[in-house]
N, C-alpha and C positions, 0 to 999 in steps of 0.2 A: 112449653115446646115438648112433643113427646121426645122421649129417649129411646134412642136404636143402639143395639150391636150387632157389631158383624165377625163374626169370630168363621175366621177362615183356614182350614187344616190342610198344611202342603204335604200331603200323604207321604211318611216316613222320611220325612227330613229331620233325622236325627241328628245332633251338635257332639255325640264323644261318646265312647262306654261309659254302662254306669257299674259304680262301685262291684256288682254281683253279677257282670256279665261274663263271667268264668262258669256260673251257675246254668246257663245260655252257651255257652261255644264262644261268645264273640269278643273276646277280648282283642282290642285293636282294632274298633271295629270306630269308624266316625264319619259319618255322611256327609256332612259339611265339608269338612276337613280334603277328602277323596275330592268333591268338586271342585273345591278352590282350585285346587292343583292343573283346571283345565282352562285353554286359554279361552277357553268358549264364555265364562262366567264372566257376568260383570254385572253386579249388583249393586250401585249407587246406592239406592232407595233403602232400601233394606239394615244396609252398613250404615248409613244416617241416624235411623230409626235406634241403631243399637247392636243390631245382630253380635257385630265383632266386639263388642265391649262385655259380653254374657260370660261369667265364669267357664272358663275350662275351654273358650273360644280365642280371647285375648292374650290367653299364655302365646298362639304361635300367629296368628292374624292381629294385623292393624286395625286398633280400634279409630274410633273417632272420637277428635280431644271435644267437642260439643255435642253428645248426640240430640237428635229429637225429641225419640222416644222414651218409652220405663220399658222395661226389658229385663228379662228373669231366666234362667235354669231352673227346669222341673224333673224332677227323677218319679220314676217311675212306683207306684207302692202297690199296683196288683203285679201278682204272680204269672206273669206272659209279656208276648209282645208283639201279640198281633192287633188287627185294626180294630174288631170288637172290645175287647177290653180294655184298647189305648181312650177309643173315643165313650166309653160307660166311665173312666176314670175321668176323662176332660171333664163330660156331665156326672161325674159326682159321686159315683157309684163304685167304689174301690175294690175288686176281685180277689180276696187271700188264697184262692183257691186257682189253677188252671184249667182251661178248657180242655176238653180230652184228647189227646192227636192219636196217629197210628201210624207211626214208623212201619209197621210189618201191612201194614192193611187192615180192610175193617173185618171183623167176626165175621165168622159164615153165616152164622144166623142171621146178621144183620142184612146181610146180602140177599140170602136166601129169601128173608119175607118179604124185600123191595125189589127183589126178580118177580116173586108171587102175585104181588098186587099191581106190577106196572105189565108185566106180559111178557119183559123184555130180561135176556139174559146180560152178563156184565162181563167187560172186558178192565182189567188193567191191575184195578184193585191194591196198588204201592202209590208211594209217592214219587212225584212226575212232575217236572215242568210242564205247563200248559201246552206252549209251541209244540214241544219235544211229545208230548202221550198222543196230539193229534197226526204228528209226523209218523209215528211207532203204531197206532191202534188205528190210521184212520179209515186206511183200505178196509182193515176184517171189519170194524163196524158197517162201514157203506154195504158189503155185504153180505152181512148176517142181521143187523140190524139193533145187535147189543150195543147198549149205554157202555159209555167209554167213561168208568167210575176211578177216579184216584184223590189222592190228597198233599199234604204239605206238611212242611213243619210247623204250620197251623193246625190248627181245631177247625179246619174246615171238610167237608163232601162233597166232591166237585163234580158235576154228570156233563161230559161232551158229548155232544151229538152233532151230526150235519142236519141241516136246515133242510136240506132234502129229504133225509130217509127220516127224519124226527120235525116234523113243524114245531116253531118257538114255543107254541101256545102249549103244544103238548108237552114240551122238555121243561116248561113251568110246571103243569100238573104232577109229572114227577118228580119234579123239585119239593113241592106241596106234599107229594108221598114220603119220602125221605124225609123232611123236617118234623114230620107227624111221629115219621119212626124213632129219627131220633133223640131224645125223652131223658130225661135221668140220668144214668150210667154212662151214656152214650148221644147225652146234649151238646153237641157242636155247637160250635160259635157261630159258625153259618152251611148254607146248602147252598151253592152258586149253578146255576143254570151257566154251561160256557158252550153258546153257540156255535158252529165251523160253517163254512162254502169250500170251495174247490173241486177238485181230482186227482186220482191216479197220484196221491203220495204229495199235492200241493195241493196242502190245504191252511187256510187263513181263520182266526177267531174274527168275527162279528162285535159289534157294539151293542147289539142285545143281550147280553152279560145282564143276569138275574141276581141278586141274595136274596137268600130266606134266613133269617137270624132268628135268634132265640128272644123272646121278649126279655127285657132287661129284669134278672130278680125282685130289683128295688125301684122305687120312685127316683129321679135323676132331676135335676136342673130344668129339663124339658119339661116334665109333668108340673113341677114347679111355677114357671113359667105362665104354660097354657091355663093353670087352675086359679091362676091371679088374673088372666084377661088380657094377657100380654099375646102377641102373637108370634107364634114361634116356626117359621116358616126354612126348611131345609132345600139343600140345593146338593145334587150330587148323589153320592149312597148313602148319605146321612139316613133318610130315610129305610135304607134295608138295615143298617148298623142298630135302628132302635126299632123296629118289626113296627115303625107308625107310632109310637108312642110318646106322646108330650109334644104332638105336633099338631099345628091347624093348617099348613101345606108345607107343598115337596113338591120340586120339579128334579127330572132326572137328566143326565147331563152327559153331550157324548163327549168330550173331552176336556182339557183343562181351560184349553179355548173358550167354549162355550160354557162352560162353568164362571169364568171371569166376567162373560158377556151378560148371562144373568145376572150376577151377584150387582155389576154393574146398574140392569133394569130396576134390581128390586132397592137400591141405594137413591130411584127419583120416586119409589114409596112413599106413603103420609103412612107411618103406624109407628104403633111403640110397641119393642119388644125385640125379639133375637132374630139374624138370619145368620143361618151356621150352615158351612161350606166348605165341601170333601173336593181338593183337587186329586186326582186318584192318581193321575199318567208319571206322577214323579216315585212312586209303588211301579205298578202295573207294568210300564212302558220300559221304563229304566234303572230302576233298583234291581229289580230281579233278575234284570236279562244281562244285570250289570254292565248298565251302557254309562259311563262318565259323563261324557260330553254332551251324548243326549239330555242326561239328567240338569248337569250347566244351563246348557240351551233354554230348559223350561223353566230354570231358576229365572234365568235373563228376562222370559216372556214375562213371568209375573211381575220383577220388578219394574221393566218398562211401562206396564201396566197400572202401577202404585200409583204413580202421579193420580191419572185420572181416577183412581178411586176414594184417593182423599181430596180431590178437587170438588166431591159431590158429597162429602160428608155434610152433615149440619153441626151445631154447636154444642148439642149433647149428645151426638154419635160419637161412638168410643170401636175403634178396630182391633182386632187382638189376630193376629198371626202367628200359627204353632205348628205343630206334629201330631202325631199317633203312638211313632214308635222311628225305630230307625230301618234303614235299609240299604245300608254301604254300595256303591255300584262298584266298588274296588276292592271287596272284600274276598278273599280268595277259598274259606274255608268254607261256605256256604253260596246259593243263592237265595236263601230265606231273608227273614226280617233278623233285626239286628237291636240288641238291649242296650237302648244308650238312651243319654239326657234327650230333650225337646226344649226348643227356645219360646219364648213368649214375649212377643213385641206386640208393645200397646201406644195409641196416637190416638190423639183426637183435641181439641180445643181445650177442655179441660183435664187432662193428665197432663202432668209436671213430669219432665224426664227424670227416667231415676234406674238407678241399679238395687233393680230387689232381691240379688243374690242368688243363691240356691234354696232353690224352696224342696220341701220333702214330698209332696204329690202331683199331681196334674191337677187336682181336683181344686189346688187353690185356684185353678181359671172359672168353675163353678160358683166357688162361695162366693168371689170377685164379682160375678154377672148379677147372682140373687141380690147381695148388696148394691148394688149398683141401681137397680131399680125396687130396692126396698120391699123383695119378696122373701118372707121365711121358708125353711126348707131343711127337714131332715138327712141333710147331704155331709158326705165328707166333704176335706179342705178348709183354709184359713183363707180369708179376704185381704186380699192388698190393701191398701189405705191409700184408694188412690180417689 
């Protein structure tokens, strides 16, 4: 019988700071933790599985005296904490190094040769809440016609535009301008395309949301994977997180909704091999805008959801549910991401429940998969012995 995994990422559902988040701003900072607190939460599935029994969870949450699941604490070993480098560390690929951010804005240079080659002048040029730069910039862009450029306490370049004065197709191309640009010294983690509608000072993001990422340094899990025969099919922004690479398909996804609905399709598959899947809306929608109860709510959707996803497992499908990075929705000192552990619950017919502690990378979810289906791989991380 072929063997599947389904390793699915609840975008910044971090479990607690880690040891060096002093190093980061975010001491105090716990994703998990923040949600629990709302009445909105109610996660069965998940608490079964293990969640509340994970090191540094069970000190203030009720575990469960049987769980189901094996269930783990991973810290963090690249140097950030944003989504590209959370999900190169899942697949394998450990970052000692930070992506570049711009607290003050980008160089003028930089601006100036991606003013030169797109035609269009730039508005914003700091870091901005997304809602907030389209509420502040979005009349002068409607009319002058300047990209409305900011960024984050990411390594990101983010270009808004309305859909009327910039068609999508085109705020791609200069997506594609600016990833070209930037290179080296000034390699981001990504170039996001952030589409708008509206008027007159109400204006709304679209679900045409682009990334352009940087191709991953090194060979990861994925590359791994595809070069043994295995298929390695992404759902979500997996695919912009790894610019295409170790993958044999991608579908892209408008919400968490529909992300689950897939993952769902691709689970009455015949194939062997990985499907890996970015819930994003629990980042995107709630983290940042630090919504609580929002964020609760879409915990609830998912684990209402669990049932049926392990209803359609087969006998050597193995599930593994994680993070990226964290992103407090009750953090007060930020609305960035947040440097804390990631949980790792794994189920399936053959994994024996077990507590595997605190492990030192993400990347042991990598060496796990490659063992798992018996592919070698010059990757960081240690394999579970499951």
């Amino acid at each position: 019988m072929s063997k599947r995994v389904f390793l699915i990422v609840l975008d910044s559902f971090g479990i607690g700071e880690e040891p060096d988040a002093d190093l980061f701003g975010d001491v105090g900072s716990n994703t998990f933790k923040s949600c629990y607190s709302s009445k909105y939460l109610n996660i069965p599935n998940m608490k079964k599985l293990g969640l509340c029994n994970i090191d540094g969870v069970k000190e203030w949450a009720k575990p469960e005296a049987e769980p189901e699941g094996a269930f783990a604490r991973l810290r963090e070993k690249s140097m950030g904490k944003d989504t590209t480098i959370g999900h190169w560390e899942i697949a394998g690929l450990v970052s000692p190094n930070p992506l570049p951010t711009y607290p003050n804005g980008f160089p003028k240079e930089v601006l100036d040769k991606f003013s030169e080659m797109t035609g269009r002048g730039v508005l914003c040029n700091k870091p901005y809440s997304g809602t907030e730069v389209i509420k502040d910039y979005g009349d002068e862009h409607v009319k002058t016609g300047k990209l409305i450029v900011y960024t984050s306490a990411d390594s990101v370049f983010q270009i808004a535009a309305h859909e009327d004065v910039v068609p999508v197709k085109e705020l791609y191309e200069y997506c594609k301008i600016a990833r070209n640009l930037l290179i080296g010294e000034h390699g981001v983690g990504r170039v996001i395309a952030r589409p708008f509608i509206g008027s007159d000072g109400n204006y709304l993001r679209t679900p045409r949301r682009h990334d352009f990422s940087l191709v991953p340094p090194q060979r990861t899990m994925l590359d791994c994977l595809k070069e043994s025969g295995k298929v390695v099919m992404a759902v979500g922004k997996i695919r912009d997180i790894f610019a295409g690479a170790g993958l044999t398909g991608f579908v892209y996804t408008k919400n968490n909704e529909d992300g689950i609905d897939r993952t769902l399709e691709y689970l009455d598959w015949d194939f062997e091999g990985l499907c890996f899947v970015n819930l994003v809306d629990y980042d995107m929608l709630y983290g940042h805008r630090r919504d609580v109860d929002g964020y609760a709510k879409a915990l609830t959707y998912f684990d209402q959801k669990l049932p049926e996803i392990m209803s359609k497992m087969k006998d050597d499908d193995i599930l593994m549910i994680t993070a990226d990075h964290g992103c407090d929705p009750a953090f007060t000192k930020t609305t960035d991401h947040t440097r804390e552990y990631i949980p790792l619950l794994m189920y399936g017919k053959n994994i024996v429940p077990k507590d595997y502690g605190t492990r030192e990378t993400f990347s042991d979810i990598a060496a796990t998969i490659l063992k798992y289906f018996n592919v070698k791989g010059d990757i960081s991380g240690t394999p579970l012995d499951i």
